[in-house]
C-alpha positions in Angstrom: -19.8 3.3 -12.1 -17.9 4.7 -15.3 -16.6 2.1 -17.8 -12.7 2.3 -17.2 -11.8 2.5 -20.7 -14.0 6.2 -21.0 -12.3 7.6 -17.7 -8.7 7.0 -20.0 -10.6 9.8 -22.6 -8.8 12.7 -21.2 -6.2 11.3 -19.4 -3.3 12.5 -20.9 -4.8 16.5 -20.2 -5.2 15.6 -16.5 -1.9 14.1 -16.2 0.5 15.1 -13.3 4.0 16.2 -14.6 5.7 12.6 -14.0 8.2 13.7 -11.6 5.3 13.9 -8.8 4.3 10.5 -9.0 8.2 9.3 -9.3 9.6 11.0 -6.4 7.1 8.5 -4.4 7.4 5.0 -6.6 11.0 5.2 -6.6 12.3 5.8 -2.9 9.6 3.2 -2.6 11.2 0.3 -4.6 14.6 1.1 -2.0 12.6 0.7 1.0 11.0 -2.6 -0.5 14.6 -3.5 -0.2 15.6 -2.4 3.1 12.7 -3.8 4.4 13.4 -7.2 3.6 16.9 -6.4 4.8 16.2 -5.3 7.8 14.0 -8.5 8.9 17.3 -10.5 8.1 19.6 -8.2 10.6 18.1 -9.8 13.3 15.7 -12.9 12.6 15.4 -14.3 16.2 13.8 -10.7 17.3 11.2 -11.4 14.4 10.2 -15.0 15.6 8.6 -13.6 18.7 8.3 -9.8 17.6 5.3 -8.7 19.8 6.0 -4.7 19.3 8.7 -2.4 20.6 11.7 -0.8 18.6 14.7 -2.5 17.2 15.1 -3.8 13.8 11.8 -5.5 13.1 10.0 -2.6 14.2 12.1 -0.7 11.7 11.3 -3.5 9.5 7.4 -3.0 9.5 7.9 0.6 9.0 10.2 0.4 6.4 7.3 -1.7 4.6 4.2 0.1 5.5 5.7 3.7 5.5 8.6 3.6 2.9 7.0 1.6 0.2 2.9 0.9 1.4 1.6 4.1 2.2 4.4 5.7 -0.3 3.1 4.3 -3.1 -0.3 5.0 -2.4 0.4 8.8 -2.3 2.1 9.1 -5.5 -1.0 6.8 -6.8 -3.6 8.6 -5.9 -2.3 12.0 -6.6 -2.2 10.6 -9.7 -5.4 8.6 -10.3 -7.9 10.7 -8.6 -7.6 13.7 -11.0 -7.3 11.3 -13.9 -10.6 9.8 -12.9 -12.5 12.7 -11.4 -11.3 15.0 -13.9 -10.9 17.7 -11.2 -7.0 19.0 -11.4 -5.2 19.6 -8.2 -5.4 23.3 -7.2 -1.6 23.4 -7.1 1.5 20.8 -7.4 3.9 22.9 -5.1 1.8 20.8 -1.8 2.5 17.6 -3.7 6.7 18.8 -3.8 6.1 19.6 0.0 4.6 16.7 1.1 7.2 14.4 -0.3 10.2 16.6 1.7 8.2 16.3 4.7 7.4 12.6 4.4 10.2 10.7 2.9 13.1 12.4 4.7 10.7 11.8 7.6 9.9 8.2 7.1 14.1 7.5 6.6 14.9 9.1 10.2 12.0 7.0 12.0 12.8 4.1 10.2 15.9 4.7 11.7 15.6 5.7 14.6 13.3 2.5 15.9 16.1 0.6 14.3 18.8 2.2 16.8 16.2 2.4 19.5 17.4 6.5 19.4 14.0 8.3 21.2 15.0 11.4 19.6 15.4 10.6 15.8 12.0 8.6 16.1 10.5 11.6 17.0 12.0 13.7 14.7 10.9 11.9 11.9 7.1 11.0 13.3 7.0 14.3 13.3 7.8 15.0 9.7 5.8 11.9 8.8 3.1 13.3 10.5 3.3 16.6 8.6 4.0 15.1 5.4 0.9 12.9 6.1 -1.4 15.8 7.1 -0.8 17.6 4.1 -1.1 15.0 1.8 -4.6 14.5 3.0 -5.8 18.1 2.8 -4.4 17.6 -0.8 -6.5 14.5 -1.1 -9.7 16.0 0.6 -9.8 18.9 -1.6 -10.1 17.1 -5.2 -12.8 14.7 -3.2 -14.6 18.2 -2.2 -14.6 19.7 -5.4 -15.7 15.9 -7.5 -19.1 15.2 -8.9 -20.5 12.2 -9.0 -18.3 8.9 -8.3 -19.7 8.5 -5.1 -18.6 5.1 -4.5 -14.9 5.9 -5.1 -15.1 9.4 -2.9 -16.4 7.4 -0.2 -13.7 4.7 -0.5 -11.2 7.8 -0.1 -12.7 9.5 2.5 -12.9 6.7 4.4 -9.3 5.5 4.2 -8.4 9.4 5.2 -10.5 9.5 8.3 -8.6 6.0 8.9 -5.0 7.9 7.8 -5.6 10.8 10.4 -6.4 8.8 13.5 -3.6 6.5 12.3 -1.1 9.0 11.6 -2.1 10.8 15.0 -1.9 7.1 17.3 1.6 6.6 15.5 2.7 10.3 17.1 1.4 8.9 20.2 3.2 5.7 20.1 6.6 7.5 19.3 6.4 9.8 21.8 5.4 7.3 24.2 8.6 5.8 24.2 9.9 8.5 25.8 7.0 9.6 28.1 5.2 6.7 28.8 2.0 8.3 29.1 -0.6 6.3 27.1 -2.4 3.7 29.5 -2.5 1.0 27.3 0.8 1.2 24.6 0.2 -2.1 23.2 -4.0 -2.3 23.0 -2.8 1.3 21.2 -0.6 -0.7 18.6 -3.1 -3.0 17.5 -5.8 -0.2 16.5 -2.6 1.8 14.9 -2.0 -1.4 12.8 -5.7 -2.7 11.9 -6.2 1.5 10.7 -3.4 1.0 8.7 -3.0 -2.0 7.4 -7.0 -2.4 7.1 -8.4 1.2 7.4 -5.7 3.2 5.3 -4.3 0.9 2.3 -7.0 -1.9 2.4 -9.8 0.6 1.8 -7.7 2.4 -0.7 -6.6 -1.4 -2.4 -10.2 -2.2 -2.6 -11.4 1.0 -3.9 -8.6 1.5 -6.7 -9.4 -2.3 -7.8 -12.3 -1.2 -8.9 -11.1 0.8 -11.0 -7.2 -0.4 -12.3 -8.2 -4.0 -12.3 -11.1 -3.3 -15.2 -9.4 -0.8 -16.8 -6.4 -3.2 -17.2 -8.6 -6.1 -18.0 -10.5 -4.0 -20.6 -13.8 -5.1 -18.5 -16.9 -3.2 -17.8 -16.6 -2.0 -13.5 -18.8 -4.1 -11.4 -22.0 -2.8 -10.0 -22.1 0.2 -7.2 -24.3 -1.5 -5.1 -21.7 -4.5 -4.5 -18.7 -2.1 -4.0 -21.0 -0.1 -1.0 -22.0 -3.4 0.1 -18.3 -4.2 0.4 -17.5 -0.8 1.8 -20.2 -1.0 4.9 -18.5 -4.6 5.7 -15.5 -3.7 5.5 -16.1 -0.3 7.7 -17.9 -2.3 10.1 -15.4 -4.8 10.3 -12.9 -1.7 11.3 -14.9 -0.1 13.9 -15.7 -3.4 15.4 -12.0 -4.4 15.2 -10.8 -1.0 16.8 -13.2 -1.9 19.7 -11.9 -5.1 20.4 -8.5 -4.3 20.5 -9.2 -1.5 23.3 -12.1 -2.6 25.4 -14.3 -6.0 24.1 -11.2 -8.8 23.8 -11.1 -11.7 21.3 -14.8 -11.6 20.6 -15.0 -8.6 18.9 -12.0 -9.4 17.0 -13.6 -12.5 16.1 -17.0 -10.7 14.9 -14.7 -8.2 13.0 -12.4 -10.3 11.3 -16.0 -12.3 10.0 -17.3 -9.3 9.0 -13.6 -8.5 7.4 -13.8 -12.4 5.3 -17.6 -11.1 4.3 -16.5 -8.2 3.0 -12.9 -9.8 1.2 -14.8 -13.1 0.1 -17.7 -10.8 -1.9 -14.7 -8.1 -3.1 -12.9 -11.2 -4.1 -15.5 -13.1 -6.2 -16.6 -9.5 -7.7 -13.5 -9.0 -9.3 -12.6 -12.7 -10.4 -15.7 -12.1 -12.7 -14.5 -8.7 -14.3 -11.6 -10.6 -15.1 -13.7 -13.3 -16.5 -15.6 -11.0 -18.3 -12.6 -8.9 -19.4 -11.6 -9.0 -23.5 -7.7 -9.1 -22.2 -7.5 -12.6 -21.0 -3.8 -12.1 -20.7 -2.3 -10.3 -17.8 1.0 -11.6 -17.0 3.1 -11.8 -14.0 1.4 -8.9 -12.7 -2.1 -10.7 -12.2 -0.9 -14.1 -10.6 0.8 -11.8 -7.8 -3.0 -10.2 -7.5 -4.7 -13.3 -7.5 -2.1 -14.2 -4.9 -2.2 -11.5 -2.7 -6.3 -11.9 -3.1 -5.7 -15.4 -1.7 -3.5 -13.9 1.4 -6.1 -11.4 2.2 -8.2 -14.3 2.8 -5.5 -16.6 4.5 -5.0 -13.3 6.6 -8.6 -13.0 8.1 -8.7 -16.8 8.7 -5.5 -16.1 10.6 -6.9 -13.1 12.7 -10.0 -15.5 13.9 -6.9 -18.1 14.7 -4.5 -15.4 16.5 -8.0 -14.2 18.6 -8.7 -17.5 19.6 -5.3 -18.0 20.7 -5.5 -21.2 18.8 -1.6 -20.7 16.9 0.1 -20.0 20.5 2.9 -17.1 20.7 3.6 -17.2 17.4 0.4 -15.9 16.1 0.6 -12.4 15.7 3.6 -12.2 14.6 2.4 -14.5 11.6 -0.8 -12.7 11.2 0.9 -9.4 11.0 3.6 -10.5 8.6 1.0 -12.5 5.7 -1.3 -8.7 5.8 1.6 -7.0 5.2 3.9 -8.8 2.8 1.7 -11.5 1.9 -1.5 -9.5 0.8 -1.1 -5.6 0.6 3.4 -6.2 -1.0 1.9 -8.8 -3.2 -0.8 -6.7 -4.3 0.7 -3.6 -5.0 4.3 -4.7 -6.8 1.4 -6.7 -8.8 -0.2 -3.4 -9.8 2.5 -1.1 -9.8 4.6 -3.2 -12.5 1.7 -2.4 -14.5 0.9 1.7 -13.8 4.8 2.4 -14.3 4.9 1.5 -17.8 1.3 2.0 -18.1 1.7 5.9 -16.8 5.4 6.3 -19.4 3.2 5.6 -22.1 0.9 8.0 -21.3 3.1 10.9 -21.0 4.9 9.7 -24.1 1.7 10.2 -25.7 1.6 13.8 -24.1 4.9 15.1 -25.2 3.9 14.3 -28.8 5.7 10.7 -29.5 4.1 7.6 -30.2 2.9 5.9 -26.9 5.2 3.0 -27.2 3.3 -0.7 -26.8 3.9 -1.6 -22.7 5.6 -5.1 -23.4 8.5 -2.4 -25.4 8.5 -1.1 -22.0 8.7 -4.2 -19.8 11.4 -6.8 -19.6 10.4 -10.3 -18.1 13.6 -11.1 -16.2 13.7 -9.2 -13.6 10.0 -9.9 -13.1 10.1 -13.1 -12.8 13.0 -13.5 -10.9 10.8 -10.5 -8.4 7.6 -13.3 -8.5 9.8 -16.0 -7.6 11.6 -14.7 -4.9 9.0 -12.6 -3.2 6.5 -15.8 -2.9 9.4 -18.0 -1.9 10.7 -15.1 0.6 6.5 -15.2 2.1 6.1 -19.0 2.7 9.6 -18.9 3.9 9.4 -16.4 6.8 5.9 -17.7 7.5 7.2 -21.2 8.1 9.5 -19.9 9.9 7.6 -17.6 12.0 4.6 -20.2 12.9 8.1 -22.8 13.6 9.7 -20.3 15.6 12.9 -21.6 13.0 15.0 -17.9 12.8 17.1 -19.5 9.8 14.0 -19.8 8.1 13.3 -16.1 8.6 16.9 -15.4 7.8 17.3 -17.3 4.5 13.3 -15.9 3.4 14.6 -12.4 4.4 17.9 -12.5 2.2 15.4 -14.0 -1.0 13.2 -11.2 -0.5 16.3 -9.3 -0.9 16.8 -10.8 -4.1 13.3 -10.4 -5.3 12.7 -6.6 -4.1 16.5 -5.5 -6.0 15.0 -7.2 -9.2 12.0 -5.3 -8.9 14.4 -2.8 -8.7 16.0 -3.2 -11.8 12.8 -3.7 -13.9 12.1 0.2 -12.7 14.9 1.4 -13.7 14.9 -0.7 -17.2 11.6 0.9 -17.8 13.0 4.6 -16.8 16.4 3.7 -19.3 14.1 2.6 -21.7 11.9 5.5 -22.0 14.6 8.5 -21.1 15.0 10.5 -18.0 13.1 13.5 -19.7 10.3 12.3 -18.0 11.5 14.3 -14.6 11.3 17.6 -16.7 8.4 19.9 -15.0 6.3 21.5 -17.5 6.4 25.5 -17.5 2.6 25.6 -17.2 -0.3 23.7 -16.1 -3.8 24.9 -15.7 -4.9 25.4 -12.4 -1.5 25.0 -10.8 0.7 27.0 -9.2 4.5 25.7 -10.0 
């Protein structure tokens, strides 16, 4: 695999005007907020949420689709041709794809928090397109790259994962209204285990081996322990997808071992390129990625618990809440307070000024006050959760509040700090129609 500081070479030529990126970070950071809101509008429906729409469903999609799977697009549009080295074909697809999607995402978010059929499938429709191009975006630069097998098949993975999840999330919305899908909740489960495990863990675990060396200054980690944790991890999917339709709590037991395989050996790969890095200093950033490693562990554990039936009603609910806030939030507000200064630097760099240094770019505050309050907001809710205690959940929901608009801030202090000229579209780029 190539030593992260060489991909960084050419960076600044490959670089996507930063308004492409941006328009996906920042509607991101709001729905990091509303999310969190949302779980406190109605905190006794999230004690014993078992699917269906009202305002924890709007909740979960708030999370996964406003600021998850958000993020994710305006990072990989980024990274891949950074790392690959193969420019998109175009940028107008990119400028598309966010009209479609986040308009999309803010009407079903919506509309399963009115319980309005019609807006949800107004905007799972436009989700769905916004989510279809993006991956024909995706697919191309993976078509075109050379070499880098291990992170192509990382990608291509999570997009087989992204079209049958975007296409069982159609389902589910429409069936709602039609009622035509035999089994509506077995169909839930596999939509959640492709997202929150096919889609964004694949992608987390891919990117990580790449952003976690390059920010630890650290030579990547073998390619024959990444495929090794890309077969488990795939085989923990399929086997995952089969319990939750046809096999029962075995096969979700066999899967979610195959899934602590895969995460334990990911895990301990990447605790030694940090050992091994030459930056032993990482910040705030790092103990929320050594936290969220620690709740992608806690998470399978929990799976083989919520199987078994072993933690009672409140098990799923619990499971489903420490995957997505505790592991896959943690993780990414971790990493992403590090690529937003890290990627204003850059095109500082490109417009001709003097990349500033990042901490001239970063203010601690709001930071900390975002660490704080976002692990507080976790134990809090799950506490409450496994206690069935909806002031718990209430009073974890409103912290998270706190944390997510301080995350807030720290984005914008970055933007302040570095000028809004950033959002200016060059005239011309190579290889890209404007």
């Amino acid at each position: 695999m190539t030593y992260p500081p060489s991909v960084l070479g050419g960076a600044q030529g490959r670089l996507l005007p930063l308004s492409i990126p941006l328009r996906f970070f920042l509607p991101a950071i709001l729905f990091q907020i509303v999310a969190w809101a949302l779980i406190a509008v109605d905190p006794d429906q999230a004690t014993t949420f078992v699917g269906g729409p009202g305002p924890t469903l709007a909740a979960v999609h708030a999370l996964t689709l406003g600021v998850l799977v958000m993020v994710a697009i305006g990072a990989s549009l980024q990274i891949l041709p950074v790392v690959t080295g193969r420019d998109l074909l175009a940028l107008w697809p990119c400028r598309l794809t966010f009209w479609l999607y986040v308009p999309g995402t803010l009407i079903l978010v919506a509309g399963f928090h009115s319980v309005d059929l019609a807006t949800m499938t107004g905007g799972a429709l436009l989700v769905t397109g916004g989510l279809a191009l993006y991956t024909l975006v995706t697919a191309d630069v993976l078509r075109r790259t050379k070499g880098f097998r291990l992170l192509v098949a990382y990608n291509a993975a999570a997009l087989l994962a992204l079209v049958a999840l975007a296409g069982l999330g159609l389902a589910l919305a429409l069936d709602f209204e039609h009622g035509f899908l035999v089994d509506h909740l077995g169909v839930a489960i596999v939509h959640m285990i492709l997202g929150v495990f096919g889609f964004m863990g694949l992608l987390a675990m891919g990117y990580s081996l790449i952003l976690v060396p390059m920010f630890a200054l650290a030579q990547a980690p073998s390619e024959r322990l990444g495929w090794t944790v890309l077969i488990l991890a795939v085989a923990a999917i399929v086997v995952a997808v089969i319990g939750a339709l046809w096999a029962g709590s075995v096969a979700l037991i066999l899967a979610a071992v195959f899934g602590l395989l895969a995460a334990g050996l990911h895990i301990g790969v990447l605790v030694q390129v940090l050992r091994r890095g030459m930056r032993k200093r990482l910040g705030l950033s790092f103990i929320l990625v050594r936290a969220a490693w620690g709740a992608l562990a806690f998470t399978l554990l929990l799976s083989v618990a919520a199987a078994a039936g072993v933690l009672g009603d409140p098990g799923p609910a619990l499971f489903g809440f420490i995957a997505l806030f505790g592991w896959l939030l943690t993780f990414l507000t971790g990493i992403l307070q590090r690529i937003i200064p890290f990627l204003a630097a850059l095109h500082a760099g490109k417009e001709g000024r003097t990349p500033p240094r990042l901490s001239e770019l970063t203010v601690e505050t709001p930071l900390r006050i975002h660490a704080g309050c976002h692990l507080a907001a976790v134990a809090l809710i799950s506490v409450g959760l496994l206690l069935e205690a909806a002031m718990a959940v209430l009073i974890g929901a409103l912290v998270g509040v706190v944390g997510a608009a301080a995350f807030a801030w720290f984005a914008v202090d970055v933007l302040r700090r570095m000028g809004f000229s950033w959002l200016r579209v060059p005239a011309e780029q190579p290889g890209s129609d404007k």
